[in-house]
VEXDREN-2710 file (C-alpha; in Angstrom, 1 decimal):
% VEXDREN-2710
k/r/px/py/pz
1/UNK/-65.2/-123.2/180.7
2/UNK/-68.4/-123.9/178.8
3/UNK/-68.0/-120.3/177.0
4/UNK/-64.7/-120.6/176.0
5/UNK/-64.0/-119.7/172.5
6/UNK/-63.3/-123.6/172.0
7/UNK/-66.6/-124.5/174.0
8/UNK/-68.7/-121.8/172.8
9/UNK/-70.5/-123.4/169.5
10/UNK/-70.6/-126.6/171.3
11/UNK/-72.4/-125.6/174.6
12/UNK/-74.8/-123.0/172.8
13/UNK/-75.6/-126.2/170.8
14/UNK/-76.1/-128.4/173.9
15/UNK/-78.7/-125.8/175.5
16/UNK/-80.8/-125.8/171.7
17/UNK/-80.8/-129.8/172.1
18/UNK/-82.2/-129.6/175.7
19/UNK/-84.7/-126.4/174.8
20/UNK/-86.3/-128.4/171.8
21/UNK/-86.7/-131.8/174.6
22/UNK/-88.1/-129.2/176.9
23/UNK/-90.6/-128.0/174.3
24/UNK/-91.9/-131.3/173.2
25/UNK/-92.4/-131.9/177.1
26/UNK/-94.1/-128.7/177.2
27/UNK/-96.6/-129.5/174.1
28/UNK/-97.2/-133.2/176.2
29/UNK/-98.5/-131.6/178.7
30/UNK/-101.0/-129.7/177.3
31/UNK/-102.4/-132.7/176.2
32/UNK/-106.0/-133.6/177.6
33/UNK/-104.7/-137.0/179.3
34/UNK/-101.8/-135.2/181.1
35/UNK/-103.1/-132.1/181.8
36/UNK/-106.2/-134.0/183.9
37/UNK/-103.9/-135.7/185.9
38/UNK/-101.6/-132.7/186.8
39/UNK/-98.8/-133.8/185.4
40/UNK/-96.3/-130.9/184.9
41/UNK/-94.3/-130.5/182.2
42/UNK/-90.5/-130.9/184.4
43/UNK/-92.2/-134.1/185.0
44/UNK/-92.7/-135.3/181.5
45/UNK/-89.3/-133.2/180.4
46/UNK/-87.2/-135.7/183.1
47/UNK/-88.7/-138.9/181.5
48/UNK/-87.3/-137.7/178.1
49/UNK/-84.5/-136.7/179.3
50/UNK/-83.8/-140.4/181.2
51/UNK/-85.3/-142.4/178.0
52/UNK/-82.5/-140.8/175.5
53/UNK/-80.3/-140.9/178.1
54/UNK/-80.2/-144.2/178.2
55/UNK/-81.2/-145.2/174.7
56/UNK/-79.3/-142.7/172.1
57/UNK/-77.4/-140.4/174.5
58/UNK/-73.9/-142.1/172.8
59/UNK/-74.8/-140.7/169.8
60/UNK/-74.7/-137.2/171.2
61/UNK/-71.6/-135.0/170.2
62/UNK/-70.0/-135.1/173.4
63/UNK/-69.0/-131.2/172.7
64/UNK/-72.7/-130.3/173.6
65/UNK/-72.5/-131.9/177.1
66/UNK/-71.0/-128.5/178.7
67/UNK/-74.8/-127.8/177.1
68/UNK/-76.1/-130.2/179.0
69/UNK/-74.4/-129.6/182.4
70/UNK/-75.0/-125.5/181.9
71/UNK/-78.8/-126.1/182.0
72/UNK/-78.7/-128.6/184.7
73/UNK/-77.1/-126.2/186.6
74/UNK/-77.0/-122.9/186.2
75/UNK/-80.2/-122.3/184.1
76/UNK/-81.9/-124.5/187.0
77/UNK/-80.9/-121.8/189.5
78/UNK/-82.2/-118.6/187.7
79/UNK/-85.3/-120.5/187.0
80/UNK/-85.7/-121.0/191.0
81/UNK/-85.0/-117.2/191.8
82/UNK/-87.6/-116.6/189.2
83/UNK/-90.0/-119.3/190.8
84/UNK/-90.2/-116.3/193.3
85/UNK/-93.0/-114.5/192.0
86/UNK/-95.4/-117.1/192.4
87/UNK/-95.9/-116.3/195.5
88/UNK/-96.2/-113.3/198.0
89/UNK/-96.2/-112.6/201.3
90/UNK/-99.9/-111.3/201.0
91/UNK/-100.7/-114.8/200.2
92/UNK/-99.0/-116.6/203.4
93/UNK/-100.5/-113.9/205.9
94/UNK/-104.3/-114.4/204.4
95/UNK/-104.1/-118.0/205.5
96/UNK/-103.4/-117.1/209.0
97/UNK/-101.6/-118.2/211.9
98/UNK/-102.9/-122.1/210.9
99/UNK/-102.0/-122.2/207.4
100/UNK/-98.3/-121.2/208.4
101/UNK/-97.7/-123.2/211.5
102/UNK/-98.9/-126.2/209.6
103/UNK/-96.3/-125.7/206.7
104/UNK/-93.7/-125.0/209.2
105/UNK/-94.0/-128.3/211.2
106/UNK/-94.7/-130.2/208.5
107/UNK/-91.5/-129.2/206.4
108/UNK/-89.6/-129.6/209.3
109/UNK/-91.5/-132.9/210.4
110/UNK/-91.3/-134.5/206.8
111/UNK/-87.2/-133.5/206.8
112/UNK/-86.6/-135.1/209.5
113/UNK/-88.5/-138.4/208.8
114/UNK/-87.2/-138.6/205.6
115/UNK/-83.2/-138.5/206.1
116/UNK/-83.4/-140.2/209.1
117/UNK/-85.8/-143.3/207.3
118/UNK/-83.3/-143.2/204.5
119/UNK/-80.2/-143.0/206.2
120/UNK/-81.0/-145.4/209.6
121/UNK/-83.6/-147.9/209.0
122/UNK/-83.1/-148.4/205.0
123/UNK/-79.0/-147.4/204.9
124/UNK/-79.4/-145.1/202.2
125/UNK/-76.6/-142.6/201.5
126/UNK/-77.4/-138.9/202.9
127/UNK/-77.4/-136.9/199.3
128/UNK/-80.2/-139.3/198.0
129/UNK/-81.8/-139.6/201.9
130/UNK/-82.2/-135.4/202.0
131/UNK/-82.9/-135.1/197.7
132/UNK/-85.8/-137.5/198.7
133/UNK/-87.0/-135.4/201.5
134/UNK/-86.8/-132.1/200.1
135/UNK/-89.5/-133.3/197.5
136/UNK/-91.4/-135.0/200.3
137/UNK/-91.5/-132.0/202.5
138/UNK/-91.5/-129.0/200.4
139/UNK/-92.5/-128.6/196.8
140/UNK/-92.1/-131.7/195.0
141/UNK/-89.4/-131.7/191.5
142/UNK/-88.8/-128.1/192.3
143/UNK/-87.5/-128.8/195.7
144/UNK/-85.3/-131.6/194.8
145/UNK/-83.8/-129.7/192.1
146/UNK/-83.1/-126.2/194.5
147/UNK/-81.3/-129.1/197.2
148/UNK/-79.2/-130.2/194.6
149/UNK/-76.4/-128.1/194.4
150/UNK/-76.5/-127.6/198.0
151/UNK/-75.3/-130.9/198.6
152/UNK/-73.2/-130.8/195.6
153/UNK/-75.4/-134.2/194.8
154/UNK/-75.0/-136.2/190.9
155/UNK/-77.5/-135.7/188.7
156/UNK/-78.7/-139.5/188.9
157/UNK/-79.4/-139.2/192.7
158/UNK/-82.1/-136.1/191.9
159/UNK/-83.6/-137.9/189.3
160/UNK/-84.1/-141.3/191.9
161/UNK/-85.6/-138.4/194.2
162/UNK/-87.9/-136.4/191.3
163/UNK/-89.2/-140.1/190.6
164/UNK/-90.2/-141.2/194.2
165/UNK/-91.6/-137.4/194.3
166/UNK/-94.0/-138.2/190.6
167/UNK/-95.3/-141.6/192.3
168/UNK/-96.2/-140.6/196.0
169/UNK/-97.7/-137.3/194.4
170/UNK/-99.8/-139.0/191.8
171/UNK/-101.2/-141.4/194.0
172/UNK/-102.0/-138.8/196.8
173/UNK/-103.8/-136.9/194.0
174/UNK/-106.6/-139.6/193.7
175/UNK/-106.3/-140.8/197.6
176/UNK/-107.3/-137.5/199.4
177/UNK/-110.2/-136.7/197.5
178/UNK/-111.1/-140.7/197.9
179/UNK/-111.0/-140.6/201.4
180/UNK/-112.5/-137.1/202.0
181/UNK/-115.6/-138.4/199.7
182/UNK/-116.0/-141.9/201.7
183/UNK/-115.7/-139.6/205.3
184/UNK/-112.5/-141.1/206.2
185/UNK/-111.0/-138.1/207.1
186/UNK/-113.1/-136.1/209.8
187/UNK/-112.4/-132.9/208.1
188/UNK/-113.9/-129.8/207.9
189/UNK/-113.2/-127.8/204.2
190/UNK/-111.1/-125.0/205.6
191/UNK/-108.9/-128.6/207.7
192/UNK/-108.9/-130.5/204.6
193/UNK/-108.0/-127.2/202.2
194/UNK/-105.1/-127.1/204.7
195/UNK/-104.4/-130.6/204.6
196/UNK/-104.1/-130.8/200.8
197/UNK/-101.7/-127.9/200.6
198/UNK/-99.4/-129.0/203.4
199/UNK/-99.1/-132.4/202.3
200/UNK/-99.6/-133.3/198.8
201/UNK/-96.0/-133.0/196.9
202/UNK/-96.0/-130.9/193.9
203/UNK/-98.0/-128.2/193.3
204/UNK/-99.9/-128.9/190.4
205/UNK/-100.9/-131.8/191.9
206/UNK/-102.3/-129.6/195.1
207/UNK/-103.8/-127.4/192.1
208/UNK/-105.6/-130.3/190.5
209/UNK/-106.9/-132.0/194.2
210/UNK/-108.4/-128.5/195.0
211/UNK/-109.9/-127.1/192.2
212/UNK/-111.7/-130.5/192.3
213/UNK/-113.6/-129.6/195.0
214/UNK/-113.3/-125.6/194.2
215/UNK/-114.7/-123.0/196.9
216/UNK/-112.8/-122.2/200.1
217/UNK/-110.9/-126.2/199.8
218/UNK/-109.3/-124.9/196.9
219/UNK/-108.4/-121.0/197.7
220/UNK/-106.7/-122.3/201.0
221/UNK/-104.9/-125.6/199.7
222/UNK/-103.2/-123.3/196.7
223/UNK/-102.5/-120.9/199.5
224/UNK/-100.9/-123.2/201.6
225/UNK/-99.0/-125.2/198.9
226/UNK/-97.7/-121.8/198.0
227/UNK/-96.5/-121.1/201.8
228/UNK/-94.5/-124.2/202.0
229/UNK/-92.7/-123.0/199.1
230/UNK/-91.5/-120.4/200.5
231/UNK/-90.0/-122.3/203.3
232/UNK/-87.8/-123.8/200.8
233/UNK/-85.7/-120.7/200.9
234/UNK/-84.7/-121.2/205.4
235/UNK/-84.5/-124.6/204.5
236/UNK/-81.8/-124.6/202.0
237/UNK/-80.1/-121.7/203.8
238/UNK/-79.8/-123.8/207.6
239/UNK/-79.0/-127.1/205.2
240/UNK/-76.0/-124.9/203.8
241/UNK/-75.6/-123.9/207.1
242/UNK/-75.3/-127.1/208.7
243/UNK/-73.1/-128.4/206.6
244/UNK/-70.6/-125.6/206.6
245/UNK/-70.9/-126.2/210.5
246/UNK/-70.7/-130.0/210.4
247/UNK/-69.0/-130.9/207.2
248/UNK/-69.9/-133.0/204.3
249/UNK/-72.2/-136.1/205.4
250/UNK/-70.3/-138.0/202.3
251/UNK/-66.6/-137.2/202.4
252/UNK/-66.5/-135.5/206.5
253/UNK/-64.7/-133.0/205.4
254/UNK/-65.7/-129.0/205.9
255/UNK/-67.1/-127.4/202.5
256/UNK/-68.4/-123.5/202.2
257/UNK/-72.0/-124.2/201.0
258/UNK/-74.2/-120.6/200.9
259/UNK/-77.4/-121.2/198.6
260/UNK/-77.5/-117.5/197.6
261/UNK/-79.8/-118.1/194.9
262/UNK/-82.2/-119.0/197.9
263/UNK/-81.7/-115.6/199.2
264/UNK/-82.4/-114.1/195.7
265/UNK/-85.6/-116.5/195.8
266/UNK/-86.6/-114.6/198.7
267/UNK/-86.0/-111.2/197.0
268/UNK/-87.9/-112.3/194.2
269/UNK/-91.1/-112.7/196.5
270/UNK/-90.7/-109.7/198.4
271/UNK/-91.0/-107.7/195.1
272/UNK/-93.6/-109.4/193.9
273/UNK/-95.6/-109.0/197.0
274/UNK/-95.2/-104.7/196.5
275/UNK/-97.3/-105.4/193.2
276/UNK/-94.9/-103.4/191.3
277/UNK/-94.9/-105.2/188.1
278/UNK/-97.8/-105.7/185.8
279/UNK/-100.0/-109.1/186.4
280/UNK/-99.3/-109.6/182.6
281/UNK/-95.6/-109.2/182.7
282/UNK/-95.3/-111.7/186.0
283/UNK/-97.8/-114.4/184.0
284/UNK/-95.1/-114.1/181.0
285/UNK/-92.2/-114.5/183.4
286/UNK/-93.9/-118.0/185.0
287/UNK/-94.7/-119.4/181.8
288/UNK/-90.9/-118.5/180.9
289/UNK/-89.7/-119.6/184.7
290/UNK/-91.8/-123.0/184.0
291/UNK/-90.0/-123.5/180.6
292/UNK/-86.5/-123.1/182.2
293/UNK/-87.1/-125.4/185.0
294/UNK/-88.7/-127.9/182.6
295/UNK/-85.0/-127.6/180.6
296/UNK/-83.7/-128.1/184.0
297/UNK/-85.5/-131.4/184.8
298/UNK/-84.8/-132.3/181.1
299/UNK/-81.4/-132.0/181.4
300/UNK/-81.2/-133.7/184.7
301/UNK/-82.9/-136.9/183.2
302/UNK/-80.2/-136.6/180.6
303/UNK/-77.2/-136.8/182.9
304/UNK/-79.2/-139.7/183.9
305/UNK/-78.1/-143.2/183.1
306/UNK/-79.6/-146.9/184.7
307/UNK/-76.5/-148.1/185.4
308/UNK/-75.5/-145.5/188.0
309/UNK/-78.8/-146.8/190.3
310/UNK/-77.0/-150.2/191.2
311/UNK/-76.5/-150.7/195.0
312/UNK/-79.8/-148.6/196.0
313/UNK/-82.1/-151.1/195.3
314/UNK/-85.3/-150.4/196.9
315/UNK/-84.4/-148.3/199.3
316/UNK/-85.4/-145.2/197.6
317/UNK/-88.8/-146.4/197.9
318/UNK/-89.3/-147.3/201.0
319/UNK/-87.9/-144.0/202.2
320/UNK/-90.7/-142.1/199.9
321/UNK/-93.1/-144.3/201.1
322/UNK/-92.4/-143.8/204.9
323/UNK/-92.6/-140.1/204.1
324/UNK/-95.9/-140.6/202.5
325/UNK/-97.3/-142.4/205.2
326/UNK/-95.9/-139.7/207.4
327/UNK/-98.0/-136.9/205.7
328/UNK/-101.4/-139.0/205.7
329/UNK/-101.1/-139.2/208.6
330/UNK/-99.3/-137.5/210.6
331/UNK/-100.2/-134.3/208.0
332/UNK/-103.9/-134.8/209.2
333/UNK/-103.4/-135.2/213.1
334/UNK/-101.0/-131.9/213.1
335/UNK/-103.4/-129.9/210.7
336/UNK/-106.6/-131.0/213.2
337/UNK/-104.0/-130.1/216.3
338/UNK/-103.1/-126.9/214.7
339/UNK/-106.2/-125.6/214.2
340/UNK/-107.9/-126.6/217.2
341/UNK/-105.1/-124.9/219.0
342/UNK/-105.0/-121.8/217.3
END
């Protein structure tokens, strides 16, 4: 037990180590270079955590890896019940009918592509095929870390997911607003504000696309981002689900898998959306939330070692670049059907 009274000093030590990572992640991103490309601070904490990890991690006291473990795991899972109050339900219904069948189908779309991609056509194994396509389809680094312990997946295969989920996203972030300048996509603002939110990957990176534009683009892609966040919660709850009702995809065998914390999640939003709590107190429990999960990430990249990638080649890739082509395309023919439609 990592709070035994022989694991006690030891793990309480690990979590300081990983909290002082997470705070030089957080400083990073505050600088101007990072902060005008979007980049998050889980994003930046991971890449820490992955350089000491495999540069100076064997001169860690191995009595501070419970630490290390705690924060990957149970720390990341009150930080995602916490990620709750950034959104409300106020904020799905003001997109409309649209905004919400768009999410819906694309999460379930992008799911879908991805495992099947990773599993069938590049013979990747299932943990790393779904990790992959939970970042794809839902929230980016956030995702792939709530889908972890679902699947009961290693550390190493989230952080092969998060990484996939940092290069498609950054590169979307300076395609869309490309093509929407040039006329590529036949869009109009309240389409592409849509678009941007149900298809770019993280959501600073949806933050950064629309408040480049600003306006209505903006106001609706935040919106929407925010709505497919929320589907996070059913998915996780029909992927525990389906694999109490169909087993384990790696070992066959039947395992009890109910992502409660997702149900919390939900909880979380329903009370934010009564507006019960002050605005001030919520903004001081996301910058706390966005600390935890950036200990999270950091402690992920620490469990995180090279040599554990052999045999997956570049199949990772092509999987998250399948899925990427799926939401640049297939994202904008659903959002113009969608819309047209309805």
């Amino acid at each position: 037990m990592p709070f035994s009274k022989a694991n006690r000093s030891g793990t309480i030590s690990g979590i300081i180590f990983v909290a002082i990572f997470a705070a030089a992640a957080t400083f990073i991103s505050t600088l101007s270079y990072f902060s005008a490309l979007g980049i998050s601070p889980l994003v930046i904490g991971i890449v820490l955590g992955i350089f000491y990890a495999n540069t100076l991690r064997n001169r860690l006291p191995e009595a501070w890896s419970p630490g290390i473990v705690f924060s990957a795991k149970k720390i990341l899972r009150f930080a995602i019940v916490l990620y709750g109050f950034n959104i409300s339900f106020q904020q799905i219904a003001s997109v409309g009918l649209e905004g919400f069948t768009v999410s819906v189908l694309i999460v379930l779309s992008t799911m879908i592509v991805g495992i099947v991609a990773g599993t069938k056509l590049f013979k990747m194994d299932f943990q790393t095929s779904a990790l992959t396509a939970s970042g794809g389809a839902v929230c980016g680094a956030a995702a792939v870390l709530a889908t972890e312990p679902v699947l009961k997946a290693p550390a190493y295969k989230s952080a092969v997911a998060v990484s996939m989920v940092v290069l498609f996203g950054t590169a979307a972030m300076f395609l869309y607003p490309a093509m929407y300048g040039w006329g590529i996509l036949d869009m109009s603002d309240y389409e592409f504000g849509i678009y941007v939110g149900a298809t770019i990957h993280e959501v600073a990176q949806v933050v950064a696309v629309g408040l480049g534009f600003g306006g209505e683009i903006a106001n609706d892609a935040i919106i929407v981002k925010m709505t497919r966040v929320m589907l996070i919660a059913p998915m996780l709850l029909i992927m525990g689900f389906l694999i109490n009702r169909f087993g384990s995809i790696e070992s066959g065998k039947n395992s009890v898998v109910i992502p409660w914390f997702a149900l919390y999640f939900i909880g979380v939003s329903a009370l934010h959306s009564l507006h019960i709590l002050p605005v001030s107190l919520v903004d001081v429990i996301l910058q706390i939330d966005t600390f935890l999960l950036t200990m999270a990430m950091t402690a992920l990249g620490m469990e995180t070692v090279f040599s554990k990638f052999k045999g997956l080649g570049l199949a990772p890739f092509y999987t998250a670049l399948t899925m990427f082509v799926w939401l640049l395309v297939g994202g904008y023919f659903i959002t113009k059907g969608v819309v047209a439609l309805l």
